[in-house]
N, C-alpha and C positions, 0 to 999 in steps of 0.2 A: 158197351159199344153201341155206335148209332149208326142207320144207314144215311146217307144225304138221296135224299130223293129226285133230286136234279140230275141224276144218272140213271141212266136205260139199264137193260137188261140183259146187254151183250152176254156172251160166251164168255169174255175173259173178265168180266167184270163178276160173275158170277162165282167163278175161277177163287177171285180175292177174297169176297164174303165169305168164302166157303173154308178157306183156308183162314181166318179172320177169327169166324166164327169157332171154327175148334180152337183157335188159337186163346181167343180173349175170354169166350164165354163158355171152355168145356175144359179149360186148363190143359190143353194137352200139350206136349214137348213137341217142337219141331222135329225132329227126329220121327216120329209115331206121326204127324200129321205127312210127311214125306214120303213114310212108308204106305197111308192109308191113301192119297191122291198119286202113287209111283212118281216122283216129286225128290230131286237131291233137297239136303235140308238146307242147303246155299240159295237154293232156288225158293224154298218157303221163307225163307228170310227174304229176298228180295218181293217179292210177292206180299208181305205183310207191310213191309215198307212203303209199295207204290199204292196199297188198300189206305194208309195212312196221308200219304200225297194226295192222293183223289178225291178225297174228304170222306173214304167212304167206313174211317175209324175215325172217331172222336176218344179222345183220351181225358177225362174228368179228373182234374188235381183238386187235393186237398188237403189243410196240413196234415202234416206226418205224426201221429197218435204218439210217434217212442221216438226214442233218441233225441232231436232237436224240437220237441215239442214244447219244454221246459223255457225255453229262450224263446217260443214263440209265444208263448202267453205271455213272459215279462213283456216282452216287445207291445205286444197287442193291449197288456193293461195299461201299461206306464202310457202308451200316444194314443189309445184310440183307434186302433189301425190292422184291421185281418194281416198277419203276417204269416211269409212263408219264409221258414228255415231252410238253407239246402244243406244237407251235409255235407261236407268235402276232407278230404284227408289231412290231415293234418301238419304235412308234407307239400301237399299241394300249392304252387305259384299265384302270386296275384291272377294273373293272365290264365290259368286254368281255373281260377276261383269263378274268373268272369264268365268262362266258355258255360259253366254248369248253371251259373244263373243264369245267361243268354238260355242256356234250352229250356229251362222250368218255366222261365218267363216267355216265351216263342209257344210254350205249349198252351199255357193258360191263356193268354192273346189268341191262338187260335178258336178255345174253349169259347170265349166270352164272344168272336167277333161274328155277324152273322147281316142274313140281307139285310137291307135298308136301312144299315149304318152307318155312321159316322166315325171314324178312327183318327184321333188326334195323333200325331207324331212329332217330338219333340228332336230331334238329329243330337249327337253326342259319340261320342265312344262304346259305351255301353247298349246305346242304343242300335248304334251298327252290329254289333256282335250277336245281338238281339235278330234282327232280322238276317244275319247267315244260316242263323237255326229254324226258318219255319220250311215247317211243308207245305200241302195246299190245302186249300176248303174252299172252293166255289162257291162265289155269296151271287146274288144278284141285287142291285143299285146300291152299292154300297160304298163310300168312300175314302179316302185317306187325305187327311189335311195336316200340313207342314204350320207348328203350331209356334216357332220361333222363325227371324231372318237370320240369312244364312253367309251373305255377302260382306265383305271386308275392305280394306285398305288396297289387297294387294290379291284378290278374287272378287267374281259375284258369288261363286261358293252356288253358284245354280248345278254343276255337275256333281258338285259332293249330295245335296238334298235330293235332287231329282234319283240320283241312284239310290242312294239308301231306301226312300218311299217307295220308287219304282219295285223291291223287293217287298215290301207288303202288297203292292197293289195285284203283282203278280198271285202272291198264296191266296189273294181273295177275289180276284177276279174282280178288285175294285177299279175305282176312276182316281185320279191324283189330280189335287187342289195345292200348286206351293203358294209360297208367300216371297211375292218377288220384293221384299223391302232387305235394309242391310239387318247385321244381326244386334246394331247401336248405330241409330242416326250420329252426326258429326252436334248437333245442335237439338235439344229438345223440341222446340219450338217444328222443325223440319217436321219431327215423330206426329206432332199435335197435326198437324196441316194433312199429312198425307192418311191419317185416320178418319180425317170426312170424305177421303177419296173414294169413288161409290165402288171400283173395281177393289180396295183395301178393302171396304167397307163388307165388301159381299163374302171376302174372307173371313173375315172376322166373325161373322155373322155363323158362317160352318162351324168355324171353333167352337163358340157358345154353343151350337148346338150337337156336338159329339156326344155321342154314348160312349167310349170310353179313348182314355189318353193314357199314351204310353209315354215313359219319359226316364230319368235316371236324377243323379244327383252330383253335380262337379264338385271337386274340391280343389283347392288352391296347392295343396300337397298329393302325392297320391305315387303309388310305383307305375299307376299306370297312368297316364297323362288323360286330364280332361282336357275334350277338343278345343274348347274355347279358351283355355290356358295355353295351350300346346301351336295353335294353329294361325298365328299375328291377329288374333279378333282384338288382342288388348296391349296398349301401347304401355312400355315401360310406367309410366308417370300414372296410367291407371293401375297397373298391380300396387304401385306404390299407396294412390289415394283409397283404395281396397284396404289394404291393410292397415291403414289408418285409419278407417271409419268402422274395424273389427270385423270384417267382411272373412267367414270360413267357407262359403261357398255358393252356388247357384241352383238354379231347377231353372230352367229354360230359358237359362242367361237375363234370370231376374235375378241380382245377389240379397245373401241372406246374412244376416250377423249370427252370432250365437245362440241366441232368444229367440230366433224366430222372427224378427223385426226386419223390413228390411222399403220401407214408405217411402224413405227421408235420406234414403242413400239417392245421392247427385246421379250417380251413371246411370240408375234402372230410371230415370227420367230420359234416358235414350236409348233403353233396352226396348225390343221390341218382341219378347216372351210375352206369355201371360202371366200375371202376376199369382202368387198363391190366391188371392181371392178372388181373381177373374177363371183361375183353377177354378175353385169348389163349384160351380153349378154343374160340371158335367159329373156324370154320375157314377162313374166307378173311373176313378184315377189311379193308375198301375204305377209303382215305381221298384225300378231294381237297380241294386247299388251293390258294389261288393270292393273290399278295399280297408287295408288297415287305417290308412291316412284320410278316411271319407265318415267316422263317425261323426266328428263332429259337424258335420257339415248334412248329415244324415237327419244326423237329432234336430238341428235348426229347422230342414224341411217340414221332419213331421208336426215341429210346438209349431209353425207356419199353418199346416191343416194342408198340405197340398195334396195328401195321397189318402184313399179310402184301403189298396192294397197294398204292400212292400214286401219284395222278394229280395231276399240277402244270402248270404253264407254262413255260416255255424262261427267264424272264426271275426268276419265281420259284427252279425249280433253281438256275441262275445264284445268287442270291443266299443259296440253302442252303449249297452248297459253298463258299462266302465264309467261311460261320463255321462249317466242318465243320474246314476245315484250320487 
């Protein structure tokens, strides 16, 4: 447990530590820290809860030594890549698989996020889910950059973005940078032109320089729909020329073939993501995925290089290394 020093000394803040501090670093039960502060243990819980909002617990993840630890070394040898296992029941839903990696991955993003940083954010399905689960941590100059467009045929797709980041920028007390371009120019050439634009230009520039980028991994199948499959960003006649040039999925509506290849695919010449190797400079790249129908589209990201971490599910892993070997 850490304290954040950007907080005074009030009485009720005191209050939390104190209840915190038996809590995290003296092992005590709720119950017994209730009886010791005359405290219902409803009320210790709530209480530990807003010490966790405040910034004034930091919770340090790490993988998990037992159980899915086995799948996170395959993981980790096979691509290169710190992985975190979640366990999940084995009974458990798509949609509940995602909830449990939205909170492991909300927690670590808070771990890693800190003043005078940079936070890339990639928008998605996953990634929304992601940001229902944080609490707070007070940063100071710190920002959040919208790291794909978000605008369509039949939206500018500025309320879907602005709210999603809006919700990081709140837990960090950051600033918010979008990216007012669509999410695929109509014409490459449009993409090329509006990149020397100094207002694109100065975007772009944040990106490169994030310290860390959040993001997830679309697949073309999936029980639970990736947004840009799900949301009119791609017109019949593109899903078609997708599956024609062997396209399993995306990262920040760059599309990937199954190799990991993805240079020479026509459409990401009007994608307006960064590509896996305009990815690799910033320096810790987060990615969480969970989903039967998203290995392979998982595996392409990672032989791509786009993520330094990845957070999955037990039943997900499981089905990476199905098609690793």
């Amino acid at each position: 447990m850490a304290t954040n020093s950007t907080w005074g000394t009030s009485s009720e803040e005191e209050s939390l530590l104190a209840a915190a501090s038996m809590y995290y670093h003296q092992d005590m039960k709720m119950d017994a820290i209730g009886r010791r502060l005359h405290l219902s243990r409803s009320t210790v819980s709530r209480m530990l809860k807003r010490a966790r909002e405040l910034g004034l617990v930091e919770i340090a993840l790490r993988p998990s030594p037992t159980g899915a630890s086995s799948l996170s070394q395959d993981v980790a040898e096979a691509y290169g890549v710190e992985t975190y296992v979640v366990p999940v029941s084995g009974l458990a839903s798509e949609p509940d698989r995602l909830t449990q990696i939205a909170v492991f991955t909300a927690r670590l993003a808070m771990q890693w996020m800190d003043s005078d940083m940079i936070m890339g954010v990639a928008w998605g399905t996953t990634v929304a889910a992601v940001a229902a689960q944080l609490g707070r941590k007070p940063t100071l100059g710190s920002t959040i950059v919208q790291l794909n467009g978000a605008a369509n045929t039949r939206t500018s797709g500025a309320l879907y973005a602005e709210s999603l980041l809006s919700q990081f920028a709140i837990a960090f007390d950051a600033e918010i940078q979008l990216f007012p371009v669509p999410a695929f120019f109509d014409f490459a050439g449009t993409r090329e032109a509006m990149w020397h634009e100094r207002s694109i230009e100065r975007v772009l520039d944040l990106q490169r320089r994030a310290d860390v980028a959040l993001f997830s991994v679309g697949a073309l199948s999936g029980e639970v729909p990736s947004h840009v499959y799900s949301a009119g960003y791609l017109e019949p006649d593109d899903m078609e020329s997708l599956r024609e040039e062997g396209v399993v999925g995306d990262v920040c509506t760059v599309f990937l073939r199954e190799d990991g290849s993805y240079s020479d695919l026509i459409l990401n010449e009007r994608a307006t993501g960064p590509t896996p190797g305009e990815l690799q400079v910033i320096p810790r790249r987060l990615c969480a995925a969970a989903g039967d129908g998203k290995a392979r589209a998982i595996r392409a990201a990672l032989l791509a290089g786009v993520a330094t971490h990845l957070v999955i599910d037990e039943r997900t892993a499981r089905s990476l290394i199905a098609v690793t070997w």
